[in-house]
C-alpha positions as CSV (number, residue, x, y, z in Angstrom):
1,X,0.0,0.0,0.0
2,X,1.3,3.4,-0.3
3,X,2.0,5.9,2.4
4,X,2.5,9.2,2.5
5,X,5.7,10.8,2.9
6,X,5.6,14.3,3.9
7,X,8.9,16.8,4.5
8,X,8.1,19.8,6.5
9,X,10.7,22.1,4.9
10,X,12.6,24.5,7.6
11,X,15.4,25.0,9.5
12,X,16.5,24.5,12.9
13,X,15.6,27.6,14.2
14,X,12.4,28.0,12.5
15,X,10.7,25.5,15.6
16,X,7.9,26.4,17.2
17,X,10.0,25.3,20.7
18,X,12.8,28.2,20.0
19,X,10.8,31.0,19.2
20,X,10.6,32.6,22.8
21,X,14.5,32.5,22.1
22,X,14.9,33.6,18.8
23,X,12.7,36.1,16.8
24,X,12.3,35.9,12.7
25,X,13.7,39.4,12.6
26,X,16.9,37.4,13.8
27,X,16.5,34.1,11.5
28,X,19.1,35.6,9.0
29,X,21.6,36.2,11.4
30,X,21.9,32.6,12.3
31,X,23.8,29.6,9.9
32,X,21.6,28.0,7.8
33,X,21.8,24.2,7.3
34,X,18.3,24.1,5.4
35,X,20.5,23.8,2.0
36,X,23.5,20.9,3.6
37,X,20.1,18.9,5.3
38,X,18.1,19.2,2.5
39,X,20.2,17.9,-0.1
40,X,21.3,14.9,2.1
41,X,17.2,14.0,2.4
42,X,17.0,14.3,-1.6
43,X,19.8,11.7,-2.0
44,X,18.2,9.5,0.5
45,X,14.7,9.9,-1.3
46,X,16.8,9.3,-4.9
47,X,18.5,6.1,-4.1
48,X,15.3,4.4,-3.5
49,X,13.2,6.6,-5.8
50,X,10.7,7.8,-3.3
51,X,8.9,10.6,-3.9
52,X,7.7,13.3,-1.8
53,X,5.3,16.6,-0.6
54,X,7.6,19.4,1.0
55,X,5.4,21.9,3.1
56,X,7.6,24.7,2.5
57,X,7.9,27.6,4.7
58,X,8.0,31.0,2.8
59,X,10.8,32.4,4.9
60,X,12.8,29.7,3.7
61,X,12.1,30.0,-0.1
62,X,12.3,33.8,-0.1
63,X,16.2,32.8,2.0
64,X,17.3,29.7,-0.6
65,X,15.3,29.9,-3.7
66,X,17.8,27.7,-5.2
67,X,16.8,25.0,-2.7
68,X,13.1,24.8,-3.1
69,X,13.6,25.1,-7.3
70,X,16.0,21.6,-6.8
71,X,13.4,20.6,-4.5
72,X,11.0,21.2,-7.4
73,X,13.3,19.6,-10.3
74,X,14.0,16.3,-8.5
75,X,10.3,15.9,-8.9
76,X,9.1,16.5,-5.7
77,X,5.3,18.0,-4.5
78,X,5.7,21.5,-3.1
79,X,3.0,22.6,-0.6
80,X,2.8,25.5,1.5
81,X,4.0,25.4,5.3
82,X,2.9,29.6,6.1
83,X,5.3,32.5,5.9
84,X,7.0,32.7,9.3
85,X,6.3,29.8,10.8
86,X,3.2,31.7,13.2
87,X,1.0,30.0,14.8
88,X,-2.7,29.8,13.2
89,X,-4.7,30.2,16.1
90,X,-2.6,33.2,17.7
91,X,-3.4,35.2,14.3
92,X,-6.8,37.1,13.5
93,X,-8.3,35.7,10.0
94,X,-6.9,38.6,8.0
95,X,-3.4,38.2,9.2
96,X,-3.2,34.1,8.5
97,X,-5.2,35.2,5.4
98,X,-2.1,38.1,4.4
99,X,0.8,35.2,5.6
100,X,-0.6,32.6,3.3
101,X,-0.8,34.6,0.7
102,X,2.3,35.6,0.4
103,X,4.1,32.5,1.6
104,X,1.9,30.7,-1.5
105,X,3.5,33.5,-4.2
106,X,7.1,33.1,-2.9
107,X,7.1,29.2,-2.9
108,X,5.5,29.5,-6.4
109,X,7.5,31.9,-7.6
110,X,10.7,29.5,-6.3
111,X,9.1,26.4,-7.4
112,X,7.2,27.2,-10.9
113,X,4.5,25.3,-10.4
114,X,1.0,25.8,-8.7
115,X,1.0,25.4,-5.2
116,X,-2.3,22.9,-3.7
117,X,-1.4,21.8,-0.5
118,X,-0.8,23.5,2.8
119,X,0.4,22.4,6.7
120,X,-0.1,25.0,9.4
121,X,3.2,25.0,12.1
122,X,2.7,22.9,15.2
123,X,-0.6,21.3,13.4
124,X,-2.2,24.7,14.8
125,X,-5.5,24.2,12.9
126,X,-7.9,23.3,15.7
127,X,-11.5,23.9,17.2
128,X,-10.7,27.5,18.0
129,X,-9.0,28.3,14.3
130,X,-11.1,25.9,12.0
131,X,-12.0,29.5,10.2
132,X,-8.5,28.6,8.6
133,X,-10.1,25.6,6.0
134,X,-12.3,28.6,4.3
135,X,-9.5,31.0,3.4
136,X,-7.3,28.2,2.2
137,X,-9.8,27.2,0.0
138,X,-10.2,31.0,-1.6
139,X,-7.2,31.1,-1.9
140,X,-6.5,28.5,-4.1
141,X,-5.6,25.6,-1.8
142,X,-7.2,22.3,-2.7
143,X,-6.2,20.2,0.6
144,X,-4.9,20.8,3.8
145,X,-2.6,18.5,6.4
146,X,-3.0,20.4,9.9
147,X,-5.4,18.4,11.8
148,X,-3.6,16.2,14.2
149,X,-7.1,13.8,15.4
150,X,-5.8,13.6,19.1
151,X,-5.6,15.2,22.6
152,X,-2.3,16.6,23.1
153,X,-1.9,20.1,24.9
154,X,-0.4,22.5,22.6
155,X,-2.4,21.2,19.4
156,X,-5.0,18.3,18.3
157,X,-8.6,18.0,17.4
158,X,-10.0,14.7,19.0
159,X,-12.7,14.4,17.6
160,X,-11.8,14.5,14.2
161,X,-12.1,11.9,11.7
162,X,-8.4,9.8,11.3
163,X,-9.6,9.7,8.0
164,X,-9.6,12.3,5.4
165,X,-12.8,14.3,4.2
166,X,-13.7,16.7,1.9
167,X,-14.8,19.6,4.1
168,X,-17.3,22.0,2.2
169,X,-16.9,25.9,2.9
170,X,-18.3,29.0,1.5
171,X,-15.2,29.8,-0.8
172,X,-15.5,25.8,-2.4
173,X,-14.4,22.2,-0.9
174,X,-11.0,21.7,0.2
175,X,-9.9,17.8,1.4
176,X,-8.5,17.5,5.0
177,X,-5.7,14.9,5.0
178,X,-5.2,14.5,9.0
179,X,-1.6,13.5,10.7
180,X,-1.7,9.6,11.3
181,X,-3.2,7.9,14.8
182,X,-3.4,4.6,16.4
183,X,-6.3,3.5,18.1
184,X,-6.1,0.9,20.3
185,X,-8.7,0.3,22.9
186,X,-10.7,3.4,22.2
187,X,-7.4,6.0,23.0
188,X,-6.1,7.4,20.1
189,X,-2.3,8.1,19.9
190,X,0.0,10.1,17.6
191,X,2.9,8.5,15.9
192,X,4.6,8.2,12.7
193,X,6.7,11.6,12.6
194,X,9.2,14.3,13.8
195,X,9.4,13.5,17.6
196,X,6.9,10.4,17.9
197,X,9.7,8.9,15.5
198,X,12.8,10.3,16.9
199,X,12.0,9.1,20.2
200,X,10.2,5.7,20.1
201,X,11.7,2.9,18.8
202,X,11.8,2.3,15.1
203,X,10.2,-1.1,15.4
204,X,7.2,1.1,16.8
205,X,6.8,2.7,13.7
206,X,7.4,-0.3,11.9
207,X,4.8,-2.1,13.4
208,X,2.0,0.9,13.7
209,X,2.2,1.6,9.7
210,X,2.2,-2.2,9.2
211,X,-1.1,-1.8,11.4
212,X,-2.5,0.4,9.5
213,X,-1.8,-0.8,6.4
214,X,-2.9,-4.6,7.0
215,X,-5.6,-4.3,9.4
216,X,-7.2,-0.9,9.1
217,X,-6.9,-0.6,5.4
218,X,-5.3,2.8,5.8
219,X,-2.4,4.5,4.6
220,X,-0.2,6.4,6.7
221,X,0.7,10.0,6.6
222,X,4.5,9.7,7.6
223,X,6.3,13.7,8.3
224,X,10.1,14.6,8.8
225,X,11.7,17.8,9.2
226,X,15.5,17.9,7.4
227,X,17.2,19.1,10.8
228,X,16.0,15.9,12.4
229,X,18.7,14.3,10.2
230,X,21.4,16.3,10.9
231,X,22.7,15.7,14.5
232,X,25.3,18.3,13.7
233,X,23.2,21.1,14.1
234,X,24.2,24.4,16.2
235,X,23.1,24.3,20.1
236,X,20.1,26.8,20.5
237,X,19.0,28.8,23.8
238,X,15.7,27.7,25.3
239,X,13.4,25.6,27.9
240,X,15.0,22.1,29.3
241,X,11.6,20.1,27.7
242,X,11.9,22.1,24.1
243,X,16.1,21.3,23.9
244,X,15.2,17.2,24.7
245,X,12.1,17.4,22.4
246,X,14.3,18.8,19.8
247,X,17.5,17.4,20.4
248,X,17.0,14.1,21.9
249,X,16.9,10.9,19.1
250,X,18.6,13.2,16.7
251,X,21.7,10.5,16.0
252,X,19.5,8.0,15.0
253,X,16.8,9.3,13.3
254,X,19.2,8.9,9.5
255,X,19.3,4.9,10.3
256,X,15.6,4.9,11.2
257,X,14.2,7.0,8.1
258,X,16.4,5.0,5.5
259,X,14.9,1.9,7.5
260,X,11.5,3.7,7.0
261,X,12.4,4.3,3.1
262,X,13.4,0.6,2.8
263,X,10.2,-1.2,4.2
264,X,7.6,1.0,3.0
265,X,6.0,2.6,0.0
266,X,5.9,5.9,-0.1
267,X,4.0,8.8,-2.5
268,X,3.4,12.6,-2.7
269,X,0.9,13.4,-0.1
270,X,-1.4,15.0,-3.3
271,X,-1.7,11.4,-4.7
272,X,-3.5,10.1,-1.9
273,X,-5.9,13.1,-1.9
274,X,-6.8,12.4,-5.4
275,X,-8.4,9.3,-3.9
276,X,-10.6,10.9,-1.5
């Protein structure tokens, strides 16, 4: 069956976990390693000719065009991941409307092709921001991967359907793709990306996408970030919890993804919402 691989395109300082620590006004002062990570991750995908969706984030593209255009050429999906990585329920409607817009022209612009997808930073589409689905949709979007169907205290809908709908809104229908769950004796849990797959063991992925797969009938939606392979990275200022979250697992997480690559089928994201 195939799965969805999905690359949320940033760098290391663009986390939701540093931002009390470092500002976007101060993004450009900092080394990049969004251009070093993400060329290592299109190798990987090449040598076992995977293909991909990269939620991009503007700030990025406007930074290293040159990255999301390779991105583009190796014949990758490019989606939209915002403007400057803000949270969608701490904006008003007119401001996430103004960020998406112009996040959507740079990474087109970058790309040269038609942008349809979009992911919100930290899964921030929830009950109090669902407004979001309507203004993706006039603006062009055709699908949209925030929704994370769980309880979890700084994102998650739980009582969303863990599988994806086409959601009908006053500007048109746009399809919500949600993050991947396990549901084992009626509790839901997340897995399947960034730190649910830096920090549990691989054989735990292994076996919940298997699960999915062979006894739900369900593909996975799998996401990565290209700092989470590069263990390399430069130290950043911030709370004890947010340096483990972000640091911890970071060693392994190369073995485990080209484990992931190995034993599973993987597709753009925009492929499996053209079944829906």
């Amino acid at each position: 069956m195939q799965n969805a691989l999905t690359i949320d395109l940033e760098d290391y300082y663009h986390v939701t976990a540093f931002r009390d620590s470092i500002s976007p006004e101060l993004w450009i002062s900092q080394p990049s390693r969004a251009e070093r990570n993400t060329l290592l991750l299109l190798d990987l995908l090449d040598e076992v000719g995977c293909k991909a969706t990269f939620f991009t984030l503007g700030s990025l593209a406007e930074r290293h065009p040159h990255v999301v255009r390779q991105v583009a050429e190796r014949g990758h999906e490019i989606a939209c991941h915002s403007l400057r990585h803000r949270i969608v329920f701490e904006m008003t409607p007119d401001e996430f409307r103004e960020d998406t817009r112009q996040a959507k022209r740079l990474i087109e612009d970058c790309s040269g092709a038609p942008v349809k997808g979009y992911r919100a930073p930290s899964f921030s589409i929830t009950k109090n921001s669902l407004w979001a689905l309507e203004i993706l949709a006039e603006l062009g979007f055709t699908y949209d991967s925030s929704i994370f169907p769980v309880s979890h205290p700084s994102y998650g809908l739980p009582g969303f359907s863990r599988d994806p709908r086409r959601i009908e809104t006053s500007s048109g229908p746009i399809v919500e793709y949600p993050l991947s769950t396990l549901e084992l004796a009626g509790r839901r849990s997340p897995f399947g990306g960034g730190a649910y797959f830096r920090l549990l063991p691989y054989g735990f992925t292994r076996w919940g996408i298997n699960y999915l797969n062979r006894h739900e009938n369900r593909a996975a939606c799998v996401y990565l970030h290209p700092w989470e392979l590069d263990s390399e990275q430069p130290k950043m200022k911030g709370p004890l919890t947010s340096r483990l979250r972000h640091y911890f697992g970071l060693r392994n997480a190369s073995t485990k993804f080209r484990s992931l690559l190995r034993d599973f089928e993987f597709c753009p994201l925009s492929v499996l919402v053209s079944r829906v």
